[in-house]
C-alpha positions as CSV (number, residue, x, y, z in Angstrom):
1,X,82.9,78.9,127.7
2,X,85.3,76.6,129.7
3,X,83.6,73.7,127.7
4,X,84.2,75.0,124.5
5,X,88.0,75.7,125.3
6,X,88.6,71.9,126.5
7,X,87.0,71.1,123.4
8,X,89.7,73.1,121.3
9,X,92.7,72.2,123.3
10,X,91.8,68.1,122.6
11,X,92.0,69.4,119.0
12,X,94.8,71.2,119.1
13,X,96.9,68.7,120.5
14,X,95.2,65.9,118.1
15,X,95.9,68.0,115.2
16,X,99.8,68.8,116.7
17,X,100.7,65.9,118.4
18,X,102.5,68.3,121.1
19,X,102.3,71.5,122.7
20,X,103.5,73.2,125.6
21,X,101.8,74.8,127.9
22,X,102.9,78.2,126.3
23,X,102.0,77.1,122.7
24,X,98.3,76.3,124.0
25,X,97.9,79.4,126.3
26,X,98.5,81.5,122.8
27,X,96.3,80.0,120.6
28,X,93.8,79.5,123.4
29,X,94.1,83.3,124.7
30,X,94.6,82.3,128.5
31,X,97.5,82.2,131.0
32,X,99.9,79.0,131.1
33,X,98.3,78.6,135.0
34,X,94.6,78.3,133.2
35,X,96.2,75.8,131.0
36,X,97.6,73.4,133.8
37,X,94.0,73.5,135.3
38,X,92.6,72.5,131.7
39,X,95.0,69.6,131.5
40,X,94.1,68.3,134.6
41,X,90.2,68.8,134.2
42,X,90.7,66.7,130.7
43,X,93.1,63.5,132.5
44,X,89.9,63.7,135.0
45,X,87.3,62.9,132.5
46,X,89.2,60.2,131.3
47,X,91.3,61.7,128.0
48,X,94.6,60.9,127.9
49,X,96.6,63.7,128.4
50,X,100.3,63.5,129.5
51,X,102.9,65.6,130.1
52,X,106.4,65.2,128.5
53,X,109.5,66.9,130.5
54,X,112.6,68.2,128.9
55,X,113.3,69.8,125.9
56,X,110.8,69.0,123.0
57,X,108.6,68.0,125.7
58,X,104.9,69.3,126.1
59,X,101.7,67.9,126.5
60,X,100.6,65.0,124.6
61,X,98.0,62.8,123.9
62,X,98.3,58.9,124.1
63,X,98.8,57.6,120.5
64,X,96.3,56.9,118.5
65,X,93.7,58.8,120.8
66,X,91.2,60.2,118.4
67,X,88.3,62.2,119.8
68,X,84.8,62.1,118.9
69,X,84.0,66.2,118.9
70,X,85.1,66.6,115.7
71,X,81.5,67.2,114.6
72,X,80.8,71.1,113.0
73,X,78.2,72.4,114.0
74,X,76.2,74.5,111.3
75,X,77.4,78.0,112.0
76,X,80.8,76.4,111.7
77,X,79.7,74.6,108.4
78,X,78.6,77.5,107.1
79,X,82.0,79.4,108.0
80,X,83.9,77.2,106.7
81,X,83.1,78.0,103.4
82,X,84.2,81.5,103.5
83,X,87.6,80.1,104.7
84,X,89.0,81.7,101.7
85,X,88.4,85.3,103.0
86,X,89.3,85.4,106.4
87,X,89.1,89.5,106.3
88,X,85.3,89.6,105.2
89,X,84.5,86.8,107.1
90,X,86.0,88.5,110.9
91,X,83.9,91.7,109.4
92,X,80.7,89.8,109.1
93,X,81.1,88.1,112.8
94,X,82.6,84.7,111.4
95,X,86.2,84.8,112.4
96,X,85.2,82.2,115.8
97,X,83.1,80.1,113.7
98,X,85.6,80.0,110.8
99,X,88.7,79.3,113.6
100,X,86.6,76.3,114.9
101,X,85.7,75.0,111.8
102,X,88.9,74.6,110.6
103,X,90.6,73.2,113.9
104,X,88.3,70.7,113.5
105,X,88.6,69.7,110.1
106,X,92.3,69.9,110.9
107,X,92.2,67.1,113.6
108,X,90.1,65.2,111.3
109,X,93.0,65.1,108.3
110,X,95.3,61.6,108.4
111,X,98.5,62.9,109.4
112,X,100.1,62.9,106.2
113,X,98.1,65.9,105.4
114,X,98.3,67.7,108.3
115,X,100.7,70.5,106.4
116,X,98.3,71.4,104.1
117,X,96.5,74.1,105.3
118,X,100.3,75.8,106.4
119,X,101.4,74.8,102.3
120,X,98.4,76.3,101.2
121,X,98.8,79.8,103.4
122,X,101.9,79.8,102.2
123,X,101.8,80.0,98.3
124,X,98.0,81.5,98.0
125,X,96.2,84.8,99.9
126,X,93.6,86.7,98.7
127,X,93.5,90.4,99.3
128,X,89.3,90.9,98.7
129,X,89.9,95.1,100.0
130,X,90.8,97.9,97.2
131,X,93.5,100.2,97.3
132,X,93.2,103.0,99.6
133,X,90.1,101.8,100.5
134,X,88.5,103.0,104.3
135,X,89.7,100.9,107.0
136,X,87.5,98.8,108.8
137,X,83.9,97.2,108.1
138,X,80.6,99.7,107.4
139,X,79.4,99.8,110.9
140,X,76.1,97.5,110.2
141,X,77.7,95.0,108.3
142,X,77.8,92.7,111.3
143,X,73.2,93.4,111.8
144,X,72.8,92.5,108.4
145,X,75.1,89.2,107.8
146,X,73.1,88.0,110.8
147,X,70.0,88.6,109.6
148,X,71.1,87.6,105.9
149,X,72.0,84.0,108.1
150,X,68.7,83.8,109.8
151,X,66.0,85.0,106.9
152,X,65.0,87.9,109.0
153,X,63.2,90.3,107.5
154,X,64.7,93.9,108.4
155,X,63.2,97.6,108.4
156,X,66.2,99.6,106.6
157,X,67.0,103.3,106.7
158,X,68.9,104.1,103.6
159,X,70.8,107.1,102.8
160,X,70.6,108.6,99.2
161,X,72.2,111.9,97.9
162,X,69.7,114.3,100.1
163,X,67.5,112.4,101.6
164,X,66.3,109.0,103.8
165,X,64.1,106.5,102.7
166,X,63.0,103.6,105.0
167,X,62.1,100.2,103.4
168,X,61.0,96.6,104.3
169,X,63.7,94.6,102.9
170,X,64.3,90.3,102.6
171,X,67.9,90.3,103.0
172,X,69.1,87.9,100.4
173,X,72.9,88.2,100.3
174,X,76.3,90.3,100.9
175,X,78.7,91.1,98.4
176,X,82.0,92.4,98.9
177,X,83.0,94.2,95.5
178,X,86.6,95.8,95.4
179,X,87.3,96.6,98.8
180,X,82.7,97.9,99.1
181,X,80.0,95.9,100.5
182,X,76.4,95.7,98.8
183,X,73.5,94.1,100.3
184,X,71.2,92.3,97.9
185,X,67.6,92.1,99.0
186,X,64.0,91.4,98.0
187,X,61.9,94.2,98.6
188,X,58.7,95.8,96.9
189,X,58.5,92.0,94.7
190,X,61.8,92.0,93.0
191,X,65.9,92.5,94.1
192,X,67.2,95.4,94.7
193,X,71.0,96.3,95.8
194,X,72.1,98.4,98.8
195,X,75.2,99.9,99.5
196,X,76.3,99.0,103.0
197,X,77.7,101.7,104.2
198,X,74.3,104.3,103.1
199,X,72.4,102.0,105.5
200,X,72.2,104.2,108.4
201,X,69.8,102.0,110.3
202,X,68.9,97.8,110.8
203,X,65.9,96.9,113.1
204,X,65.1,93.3,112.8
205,X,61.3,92.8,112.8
206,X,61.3,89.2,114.0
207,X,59.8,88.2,110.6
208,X,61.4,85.0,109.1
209,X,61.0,84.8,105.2
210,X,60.9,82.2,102.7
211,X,64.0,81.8,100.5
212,X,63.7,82.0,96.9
213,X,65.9,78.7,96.5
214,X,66.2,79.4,92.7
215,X,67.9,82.5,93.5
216,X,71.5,82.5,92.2
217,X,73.2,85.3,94.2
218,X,76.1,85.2,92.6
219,X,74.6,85.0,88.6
220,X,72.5,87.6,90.0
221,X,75.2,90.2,91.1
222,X,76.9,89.5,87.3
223,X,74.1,90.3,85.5
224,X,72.9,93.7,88.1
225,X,76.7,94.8,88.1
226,X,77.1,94.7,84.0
227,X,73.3,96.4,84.0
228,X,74.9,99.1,86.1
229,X,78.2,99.5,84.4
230,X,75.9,99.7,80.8
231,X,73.7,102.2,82.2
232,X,76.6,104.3,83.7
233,X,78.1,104.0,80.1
234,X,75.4,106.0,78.5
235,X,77.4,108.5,76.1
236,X,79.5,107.5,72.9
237,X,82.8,109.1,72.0
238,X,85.0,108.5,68.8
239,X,88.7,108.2,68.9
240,X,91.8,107.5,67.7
241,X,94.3,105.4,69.4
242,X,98.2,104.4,68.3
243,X,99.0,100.9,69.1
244,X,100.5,102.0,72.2
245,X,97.1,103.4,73.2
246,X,94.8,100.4,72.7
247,X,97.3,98.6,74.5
248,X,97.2,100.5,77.8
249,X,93.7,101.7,77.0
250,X,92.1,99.1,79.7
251,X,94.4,101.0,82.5
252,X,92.5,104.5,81.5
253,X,88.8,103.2,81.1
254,X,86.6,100.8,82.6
255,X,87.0,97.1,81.4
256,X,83.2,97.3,80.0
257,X,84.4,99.9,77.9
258,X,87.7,98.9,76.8
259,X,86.7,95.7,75.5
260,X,84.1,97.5,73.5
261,X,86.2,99.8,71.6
262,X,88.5,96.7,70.9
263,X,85.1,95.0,69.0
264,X,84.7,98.5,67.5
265,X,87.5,99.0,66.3
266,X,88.0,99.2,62.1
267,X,91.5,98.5,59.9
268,X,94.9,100.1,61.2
269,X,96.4,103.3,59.2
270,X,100.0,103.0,58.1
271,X,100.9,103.7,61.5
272,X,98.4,101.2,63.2
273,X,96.3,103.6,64.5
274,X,92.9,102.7,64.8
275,X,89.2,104.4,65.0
276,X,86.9,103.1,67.1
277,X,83.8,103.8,69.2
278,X,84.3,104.2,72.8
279,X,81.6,103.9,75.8
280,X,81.5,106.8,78.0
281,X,79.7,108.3,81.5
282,X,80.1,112.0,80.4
283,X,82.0,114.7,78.7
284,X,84.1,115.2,82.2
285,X,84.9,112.2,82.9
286,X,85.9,111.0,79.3
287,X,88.2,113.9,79.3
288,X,89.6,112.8,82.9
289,X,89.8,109.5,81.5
290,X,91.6,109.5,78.1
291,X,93.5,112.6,79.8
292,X,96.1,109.1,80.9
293,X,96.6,108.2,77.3
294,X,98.4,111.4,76.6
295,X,99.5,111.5,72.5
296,X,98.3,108.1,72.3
297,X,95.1,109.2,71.6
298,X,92.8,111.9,69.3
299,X,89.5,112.1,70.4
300,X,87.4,112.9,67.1
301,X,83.8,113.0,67.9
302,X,81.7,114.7,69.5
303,X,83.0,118.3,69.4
304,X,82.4,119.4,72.4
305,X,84.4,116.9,73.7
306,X,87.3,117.5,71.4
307,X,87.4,121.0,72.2
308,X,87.3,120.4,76.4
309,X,90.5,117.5,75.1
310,X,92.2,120.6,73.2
311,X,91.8,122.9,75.9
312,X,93.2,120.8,78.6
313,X,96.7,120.1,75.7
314,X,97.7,123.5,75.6
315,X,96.8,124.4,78.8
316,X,99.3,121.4,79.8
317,X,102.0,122.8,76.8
318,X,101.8,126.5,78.2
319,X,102.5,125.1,82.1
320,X,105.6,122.6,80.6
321,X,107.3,125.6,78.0
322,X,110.7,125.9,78.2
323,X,111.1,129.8,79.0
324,X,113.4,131.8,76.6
């Protein structure tokens, strides 16, 4: 432990010229007194370490000085390249790694690149989480990124609607998908997906599998996810929408759909309203859906649907009468 934090403060003050002793005992988590002791453990092995007094002072290191322990280890390799989301990587057990990674590639950088990271941080952050989404990670996130690492094979207890189901699963990959975290994995000879958070249980059999190295997680999770949104899609409804609705239709539906009701659509009336066909999950929904629209909108086909639309118009005219 102690090795690893002597390691970090040589970085630190190779990647910052100069710290003080407060500056180092925050980003190193200790006390200033552990500090002192660190920088004289570091003069005694022969790194050059010196103190400046004064203002501006702090600890320094002799110019020029460039350590050798710049070397990433594979954990922190593999880190690295989730340095984009800092969030999912902390939730999957890769916020050390990631830290490490980057000091390190930091007090590699010639100095007159040594604000880049801080430029970058400051014009660019990616917010992976949805609105209003639950805080914190599913519980067994952390059991299955570490077996997704190591090509452990897991024994999974999943939770559907009303029951449990235990299965043998090759954990392939994670996916974080609007704020929810899916868990690809080969079981029964093909891929299957897993919600995260349904996984009530992870025992790692000690069973190391062979990668598929043809297997394209993320090409994979386009084609499963645009499956899923076709098969949720499974009703038709025709409609018809003013300008103003096919404009803000993509705020009412899903993207799937919107898009293909713009393909369906036929000619513009006098008005520029148009007809079109319109991908649905169900009656309710629809009706939930194109509810948003408000006038924007006359729902055509199929009846039943029209009439649900109708009822849920005057129900909405009767509560917003003016009384006499």
């Amino acid at each position: 432990m102690r090795a690893a934090r002597l390691i970090s403060a040589v970085l630190l003050l190779q990647s910052r010229e100069t710290m003080t002793a407060a500056e180092l005992a925050r980003e190193l988590e200790v006390s200033e007194r552990t500090v002192y002791r660190d920088m004289e453990a570091l003069s005694a092995a022969g790194v050059p370490v010196y103190a400046d007094q004064g203002r501006g002072g702090g600890y320094r290191l002799v110019g020029g000085y460039r350590t050798r322990l710049t070397g990433l280890t594979r954990e922190e390799a593999e880190a690295l390249f989730l340095s984009g989301l800092p969030g999912p990587a902390g939730d999957m057990g890769r916020a050390d790694a990631l830290a490490a990674a980057e000091l390190k590639v930091l007090a590699a950088l010639p100095r007159a690149l040594r604000d880049a990271p801080a430029r970058a941080n400051q014009r660019f952050h990616l917010d992976a989480p949805g609105w209003f989404g639950e805080s914190g990670p599913p519980p067994l996130l952390r059991d299955l990124a570490r077996a997704v690492w190591d090509d452990e094979t897991v024994e999974l207890r999943y939770r559907r609607k009303d029951s449990e189901v235990t299965r043998t699963a090759e954990p392939y990959g994670l996916v974080l998908k609007n704020g929810t975290w899916y868990l690809v994995a080969r079981t029964g000879g093909g891929h299957r997906t897993y919600r995260v958070d349904r996984v009530a249980a992870v025992r790692p059999t000690g069973v190391f599998f062979r990668r598929d190295e043809d297997f394209d997680l993320a090409g994979h999770w386009r084609v499963q996810a645009a499956a899923f949104v076709r098969s949720v899609l499974r009703e038709e409804a025709t409609v018809r929408l003013s300008p103003a609705g096919m404009r803000i239709l993509r705020y009412a539906v899903e993207p799937y759909a919107a898009r293909q009701a713009a393909a369906a659509a036929g000619e513009p009336d006098e008005r520029g309203w148009v007809v079109t066909t319109l991908p649905v999950e169900s009656t309710a929904v629809a009706v939930s859906e194109l509810m948003r629209l408000g006038p924007e909108v006359e729902i055509l086909a199929p009846p039943e649907l029209r009439e649900w639309m109708a009822g849920n118009a005057a129900r909405l005219a009767e509560l917003y009468r003016t009384a006499d």
